[in-house]
N, C-alpha and C positions, 0 to 999 in steps of 0.2 A: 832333267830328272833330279829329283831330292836324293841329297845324299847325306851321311850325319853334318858331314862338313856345313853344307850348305843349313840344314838346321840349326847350327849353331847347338850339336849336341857333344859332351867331353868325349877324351878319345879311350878312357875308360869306363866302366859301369856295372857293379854288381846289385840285383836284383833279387831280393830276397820278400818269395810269396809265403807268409805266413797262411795254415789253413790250404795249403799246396796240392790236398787232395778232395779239397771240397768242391761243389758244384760250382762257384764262382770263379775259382781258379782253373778245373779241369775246362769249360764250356765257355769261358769270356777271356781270359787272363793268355792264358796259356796259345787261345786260337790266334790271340791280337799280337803277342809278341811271337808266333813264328809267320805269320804275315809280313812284320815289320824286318825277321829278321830276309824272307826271303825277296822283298824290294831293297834290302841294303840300307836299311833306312837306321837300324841301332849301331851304336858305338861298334868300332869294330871289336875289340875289347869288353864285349860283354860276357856275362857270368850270369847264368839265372839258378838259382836253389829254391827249390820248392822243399816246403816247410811241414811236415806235419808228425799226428802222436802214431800212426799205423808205422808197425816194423816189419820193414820191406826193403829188398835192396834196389839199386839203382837200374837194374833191368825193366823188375816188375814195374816199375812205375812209370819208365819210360813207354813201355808197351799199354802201357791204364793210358798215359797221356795222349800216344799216336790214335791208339781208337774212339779217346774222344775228338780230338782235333777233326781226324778223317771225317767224325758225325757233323762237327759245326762249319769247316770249311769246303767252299764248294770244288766241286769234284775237279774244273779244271784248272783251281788255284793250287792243287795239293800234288806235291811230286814225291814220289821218295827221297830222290837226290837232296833236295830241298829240306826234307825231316832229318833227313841222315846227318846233314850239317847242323841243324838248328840242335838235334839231340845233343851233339858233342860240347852244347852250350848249359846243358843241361845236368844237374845235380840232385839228387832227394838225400836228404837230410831227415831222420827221425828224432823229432822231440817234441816236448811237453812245454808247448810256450805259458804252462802255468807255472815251470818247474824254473826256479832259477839258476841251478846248478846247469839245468840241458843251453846254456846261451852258451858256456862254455865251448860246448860241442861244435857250438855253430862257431863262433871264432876261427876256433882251429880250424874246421873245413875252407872258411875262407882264408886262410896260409896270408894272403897282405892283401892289404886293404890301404896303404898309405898312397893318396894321390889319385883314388878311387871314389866316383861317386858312390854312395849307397842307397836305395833304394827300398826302406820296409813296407811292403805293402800288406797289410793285416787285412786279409781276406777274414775275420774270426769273429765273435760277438763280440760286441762291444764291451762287455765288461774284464776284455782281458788287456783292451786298449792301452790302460795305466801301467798295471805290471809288466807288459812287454816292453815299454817304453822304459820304464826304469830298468829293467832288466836288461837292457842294449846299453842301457846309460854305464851299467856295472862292468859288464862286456867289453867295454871301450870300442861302440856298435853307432855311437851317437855320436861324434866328432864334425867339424862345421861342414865337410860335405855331404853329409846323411842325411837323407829324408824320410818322412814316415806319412804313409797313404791311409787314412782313416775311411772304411769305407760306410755308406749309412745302415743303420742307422744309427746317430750318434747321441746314443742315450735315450731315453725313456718319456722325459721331463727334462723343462728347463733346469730344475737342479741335477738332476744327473747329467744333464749337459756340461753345466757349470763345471760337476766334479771334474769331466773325465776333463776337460777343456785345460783346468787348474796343472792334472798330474802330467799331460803333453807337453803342457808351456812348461814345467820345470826342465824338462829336460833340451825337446826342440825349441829354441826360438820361432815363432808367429809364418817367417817369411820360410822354412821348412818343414810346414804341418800343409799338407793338402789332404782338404775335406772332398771328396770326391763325390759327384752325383753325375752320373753317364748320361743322366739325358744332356748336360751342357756341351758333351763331345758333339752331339748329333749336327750334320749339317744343318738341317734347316731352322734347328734351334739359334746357334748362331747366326744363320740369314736372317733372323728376326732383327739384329742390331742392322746390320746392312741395308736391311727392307727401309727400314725406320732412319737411321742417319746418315746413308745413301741417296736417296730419293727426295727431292724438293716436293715431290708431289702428295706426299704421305703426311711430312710435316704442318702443314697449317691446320690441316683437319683433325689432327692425334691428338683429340681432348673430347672435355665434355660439351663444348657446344656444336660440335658434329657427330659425335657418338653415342650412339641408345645405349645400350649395353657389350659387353665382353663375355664370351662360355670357352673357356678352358675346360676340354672332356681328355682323362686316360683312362681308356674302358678295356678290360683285358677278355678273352673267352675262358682265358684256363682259369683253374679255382686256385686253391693253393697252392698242388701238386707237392713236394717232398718237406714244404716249409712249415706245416702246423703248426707244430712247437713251439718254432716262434712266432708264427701271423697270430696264434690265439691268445697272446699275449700282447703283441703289437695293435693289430686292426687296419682301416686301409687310413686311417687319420695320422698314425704314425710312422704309417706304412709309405704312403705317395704325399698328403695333403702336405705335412709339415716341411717337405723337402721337394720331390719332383714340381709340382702343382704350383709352389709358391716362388719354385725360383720360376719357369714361368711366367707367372705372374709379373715379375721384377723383372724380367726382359722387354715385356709387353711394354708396361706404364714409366719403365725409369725414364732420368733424363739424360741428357746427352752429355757423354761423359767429359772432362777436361782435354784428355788424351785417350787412347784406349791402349793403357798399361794395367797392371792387377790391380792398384791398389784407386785407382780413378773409377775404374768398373765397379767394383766392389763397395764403393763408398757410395752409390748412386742408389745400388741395389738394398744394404742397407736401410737408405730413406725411407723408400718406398714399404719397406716391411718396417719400420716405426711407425708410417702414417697411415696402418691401416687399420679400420674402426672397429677396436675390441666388440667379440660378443660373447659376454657369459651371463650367466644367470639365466633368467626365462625367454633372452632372446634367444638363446639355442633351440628355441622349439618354435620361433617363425624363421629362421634364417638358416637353418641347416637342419640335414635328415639324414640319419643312417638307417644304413638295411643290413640284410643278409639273405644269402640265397638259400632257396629250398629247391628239391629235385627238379629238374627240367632236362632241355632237348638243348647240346650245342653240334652242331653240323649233321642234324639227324641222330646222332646219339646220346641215349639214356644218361644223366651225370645224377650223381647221389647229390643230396643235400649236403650244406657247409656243415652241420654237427656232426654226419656219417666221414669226414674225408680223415685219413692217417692222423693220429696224436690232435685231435681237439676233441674238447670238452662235448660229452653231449648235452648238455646244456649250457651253452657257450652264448654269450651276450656279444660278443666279437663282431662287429659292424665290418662288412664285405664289402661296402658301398659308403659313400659319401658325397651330398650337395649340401655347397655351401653359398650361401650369397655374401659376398663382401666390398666393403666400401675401402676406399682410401682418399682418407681425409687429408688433402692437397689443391691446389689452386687448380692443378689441370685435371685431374678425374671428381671432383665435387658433387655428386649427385648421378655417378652413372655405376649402377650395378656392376660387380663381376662375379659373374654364376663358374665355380668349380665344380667338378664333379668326377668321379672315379668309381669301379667299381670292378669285382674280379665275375665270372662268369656270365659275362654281360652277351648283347645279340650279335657284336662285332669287336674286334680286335681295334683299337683308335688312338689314336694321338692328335689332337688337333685343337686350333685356337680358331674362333670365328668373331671378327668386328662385325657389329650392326651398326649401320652408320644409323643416322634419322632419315627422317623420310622429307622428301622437297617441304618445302613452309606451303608451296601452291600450285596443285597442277596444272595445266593449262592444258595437257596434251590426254586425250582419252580415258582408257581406264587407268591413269596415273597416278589415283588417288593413293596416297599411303606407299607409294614405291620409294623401296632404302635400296641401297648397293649394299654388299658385304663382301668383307676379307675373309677367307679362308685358309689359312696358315695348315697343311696338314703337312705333322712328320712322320705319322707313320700310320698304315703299312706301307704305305706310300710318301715320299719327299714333294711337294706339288702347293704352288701357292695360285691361289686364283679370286677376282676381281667376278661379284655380280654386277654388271651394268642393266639398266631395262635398256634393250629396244625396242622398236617397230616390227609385230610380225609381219611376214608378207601376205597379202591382197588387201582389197582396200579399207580406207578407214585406218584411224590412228591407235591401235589395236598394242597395247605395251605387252612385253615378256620380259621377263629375265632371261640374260645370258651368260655364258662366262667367258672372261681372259684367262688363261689358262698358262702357268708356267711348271712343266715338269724337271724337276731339277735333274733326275737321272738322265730325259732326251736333250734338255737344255746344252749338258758336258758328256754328252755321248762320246765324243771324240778321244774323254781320259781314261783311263785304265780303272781299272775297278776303286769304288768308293769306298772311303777310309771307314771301317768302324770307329765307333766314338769310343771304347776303349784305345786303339791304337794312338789317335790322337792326344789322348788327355795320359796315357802313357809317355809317350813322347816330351809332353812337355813336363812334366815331372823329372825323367833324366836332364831336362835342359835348365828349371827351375823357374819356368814360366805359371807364377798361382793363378793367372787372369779367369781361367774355366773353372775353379774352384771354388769353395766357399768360407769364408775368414769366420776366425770365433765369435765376431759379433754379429754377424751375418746369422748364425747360427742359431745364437741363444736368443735373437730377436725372430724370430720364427718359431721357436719355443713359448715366448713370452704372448705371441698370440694363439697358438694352438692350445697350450695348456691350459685356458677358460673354460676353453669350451669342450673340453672333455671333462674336466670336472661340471661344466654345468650339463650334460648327458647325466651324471651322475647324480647328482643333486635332484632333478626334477624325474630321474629314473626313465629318460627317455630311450627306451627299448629300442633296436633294430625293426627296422618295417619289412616284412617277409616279401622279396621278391622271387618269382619263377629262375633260373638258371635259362640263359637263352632270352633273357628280356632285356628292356632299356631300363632298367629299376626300380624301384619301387613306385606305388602312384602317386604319394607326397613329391617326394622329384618335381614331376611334371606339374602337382598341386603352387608348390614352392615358385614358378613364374605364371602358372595362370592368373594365378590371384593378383600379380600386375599386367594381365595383359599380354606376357611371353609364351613363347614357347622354346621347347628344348629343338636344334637344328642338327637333326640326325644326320 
C-alpha cells in the first residue's frame, strides 16, 4: 500500500486553494485531497486553507465543503469518520487575493511555515496570477520550498502568456511553477507513453509510412453551464485546443524520451509543438472550422441555444466547436494529417484518439480491398484501448470483417482499489515536486505561438461560427473538412 513515505512525499505540507469556494475547488480540488487524505496518502502534517473574498466563518464553509464532496464522491468511498478527520485539516480564510494588505491575514493564519512545503494553488482568473505571486513574495509566502499551481487558462494570447510567465518567474524560479492541465493526470493519457515506449510492436509502424491519419475528438454534452463570462470570451480554441487537444497531440507524436524525468519529457513535447505547420491567413478557411450551437435535444431534453445560456452575449460570435487539420513538419509525421476537434453540446460525451493505420499495398484475401487496422486510445467516459484487426467471418469463402482486441483498463486492474483521479495524482506530485505531468513556460508560449494565427486569421477573413444543432456531431464543414480528402470522421 502507498503511503507518503513510500511516495517520496515531505513530512510536512501546507496547502493553500486560492478561489477556495469556487466550483474548481468545492467539486475537483477539495473531493481529490480528502480521498488522498483518507487512503493515507498526504503528508501526515498537512494543513489545507481555503482561500476566498465571501465572509463566512469556519463552520459554514466546512458544511458548503462536506455537501459538495458527498455530491462528487461516491457513496461508498465517503464515511463521516473519514470527513471528520480530513475537516480538522481544514481552514477558511476570507480575503481579497487582489488586496495586498489581506496576504498579511494569511501569514498570520499560517502561525510557521519554516521547514514547510507550500503549496499555492490559484484556482482564480488568470489575471490575478501576477499579483498573487508578488503578493506571496511581500508575505514572505515564496521561500525555496513554495510552490505555485497555475491552473489554465494561462493567458489569452501569446503575449499575455508571455506577461504573466515574465511576473511568475520573478518571483518562483522555472523548477516551482507547475502549469497544470488534468487531462495529463488521467491514466490512460499517460498509458499513451507506455502504449508507445513499452511495446516493440507499436514502434516500427509509429510514423508516416504506416499511418493515414490521426483524429483526436473531446466532445462534451453539456453547454457552458455556470461558465459564460468567461467561455464568451475564451471560446473552445482557447478553451481545449490550445492546451488539452495539443498536449495530446505531443503525447501521441513525441519521441522517446532520454530518460523519463520532467525536464527529458518536457523537451520532446516542446519539439513537437515548434514543428507544427503554422496556419494563418486564408488557410484557416480550408484547415479549420468553427461552430456554435443552436437549440437542440441532449438525452431527450430541450437545451436553449449558446446565445440564450447565463452571461453571453446575444450576439456572440464565440465558436462552441472546433476542427482543425494539422501537419507536423518532422521526419516521422511528413505528410499525415492530424484532425482535432472539440466541441460543447455535442451527440456524446468523448475523449478519444484514433490511429488509421493504411490499408495493405495488396490484397490477396477476399473482400480485402482497402482494409486498415486502427488504434483506438479512448479516455473517457470510458479508460479502454482497442486494436481493429480484419478477420474471416465464419461460413465459407474468405469473407473479411473487422474486429477488435480489446483492453479495458478498469477490468484489466480490477483487483486495485478504486482508480486515482487525475487531480489526486498530479496533486501529489506537486507536494513532492515532480513537474514531469506539467507544462514548462516554453511549452506553453509555443502553443500560443501557433494557436494565435489562427485566431486572428478567423478574424481577418471574418470567418463566422457555422451553426450546429445541440445534440449533433457538428457542424457539416466538419465532416466537409475530411471528405474533400477522402476521410471520414470515426464516431
Amino acid at each position: 500500500m502507498d503511503t507518503p513515505a513510500s511516495l517520496g512525499l515531505p513530512s510536512s505540507c501546507d496547502i493553500l486553494v486560492f478561489g477556495g469556494s469556487g466550483d474548481l475547488a468545492l467539486h475537483k480540488l477539495l473531493p481529490a485531497l480528502y480521498h488522498l487524505h483518507r487512503e493515507n496518502r498526504l503528508p501526515a502534517d498537512t494543513r489545507i486553507f481555503a482561500l476566498a473574498r465571501s465572509q463566512r466563518d469556519n463552520a459554514s464553509y466546512l458544511a458548503l465543503a462536506e455537501r459538495n464532496c458527498r455530491a462528487q464522491v461516491a457513496r461508498s468511498d465517503f464515511s463521516a469518520e473519514a470527513w471528520r478527520s480530513f475537516a480538522q485539516r481544514v481552514e477558511y480564510v476570507a480575503m481579497d487575493a487582489s488586496q495586498s494588505a489581506d496576504f498579511g491575514r494569511v501569514a498570520k493564519a499560517l502561525k510557521r511555515t519554516e521547514g514547510r512545503v507550500l503549496v499555492h494553488y490559484l484556482a482564480t482568473a488568470p489575471s490575478l496570477f501576477a499579483p498573487i505571486a508578488q503578493n506571496l513574495k511581500i508575505a514572505g509566502l515564496a521561500g525555496p520550498l513554495a510552490r505555485i499551481v497555475l491552473e489554465k487558462p494561462l493567458g489569452h494570447s501569446l503575449e499575455s502568456a508571455v506577461t504573466i510567465n515574465q511576473a511568475i518567474g520573478e518571483v518562483f524560479d522555472e523548477s516551482r511553477v507547475f502549469r497544470i492541465d488534468h487531462y495529463l493526470g488521467k491514466e490512460t493519457v499517460q498509458n499513451l507513453m507506455a502504449l508507445r515506449f513499452a511495446n516493440t510492436l507499436f514502434e516500427p509502424v509509429w510514423r508516416n509510412g504506416h499511418i493515414d491519419h490521426v483524429q483526436i475528438t473531446v466532445s462534451e454534452t453539456l453547454g457552458v453551464e455556470n461558465r459564460g463570462s468567461y467561455y464568451d470570451h475564451a471560446g473552445a480554441m482557447r478553451d481545449m485546443v490550445q492546451n488539452h487537444l495539443l498536449q495530446l497531440l505531443c503525447l501521441v507524436t513525441m519521441e522517446a524520451p532520454v530518460r523519463f524525468d520532467a525536464e527529458a519529457v518536457r523537451n520532446e513535447k516542446v519539439k513537437i509543438l515548434q514543428a507544427l505547420g503554422p496556419i494563418s491567413g486564408q488557410d484557416v478557411q480550408d484547415k479549420t472550422v468553427r461552430g456554435q450551437y443552436t437549440a437542440g435535444h441532449i438525452g431527450g431534453q430541450e437545451v436553449p441555444a449558446y446565445w440564450f445560456e447565463k452571461n453571453v452575449d446575444n450576439d456572440s460570435d464565440t465558436e462552441t466547436f472546433v476542427a482543425v487539420q494539422a501537419e507536423i513538419d518532422n521526419w516521422r509525421w511528413a505528410g499525415v494529417p492530424f484532425y482535432l476537434r472539440t466541441g460543447k453540446r455535442m451527440a456524446k460525451k468523448c475523449s478519444e484518439i484514433v490511429i488509421q493505420f493504411k490499408p495493405v499495398p495488396n490484397s490477396l484475401i477476399g473482400n480485402g480491398a482497402g482494409a486498415a487496422n486502427r488504434l483506438w486510445i479512448r479516455l473517457q467516459p470510458e479508460e479502454r484501448i482497442s486494436v481493429q484487426l480484419m478477420a474471416k467471418a465464419p461460413g465459407k469463402g474468405m469473407q473479411l470483417e473487422p474486429v477488435e482486441l480489446d483492453l479495458n483498463l478498469a477490468q484489466a486492474f480490477s483487483t486495485q482499489k478504486r482508480r486515482w483521479d487525475a487531480y489526486e495524482r498530479l496533486l501529489l506530485d506537486v507536494i513532492e515536486g515532480d513537474s514531469t505531468l506539467f507544462m514548462r513556460r516554453d511549452e506553453v508560449e509555443a502553443a500560443w505561438s501557433w494557436v494565435d494565427p489562427i485566431i486572428k486569421g478567423w478574424h481577418e477573413h471574418y470567418l463566422s461560427p457555422r451553426p450546429y444543432p445541440a445534440g449533433s456531431n457538428g457542424p457539416e464543414q466538419a465532416q466537409t473538412l475530411l471528405e474533400l480528402q477522402g476521410r471520414r470522421w470515426l464516431e
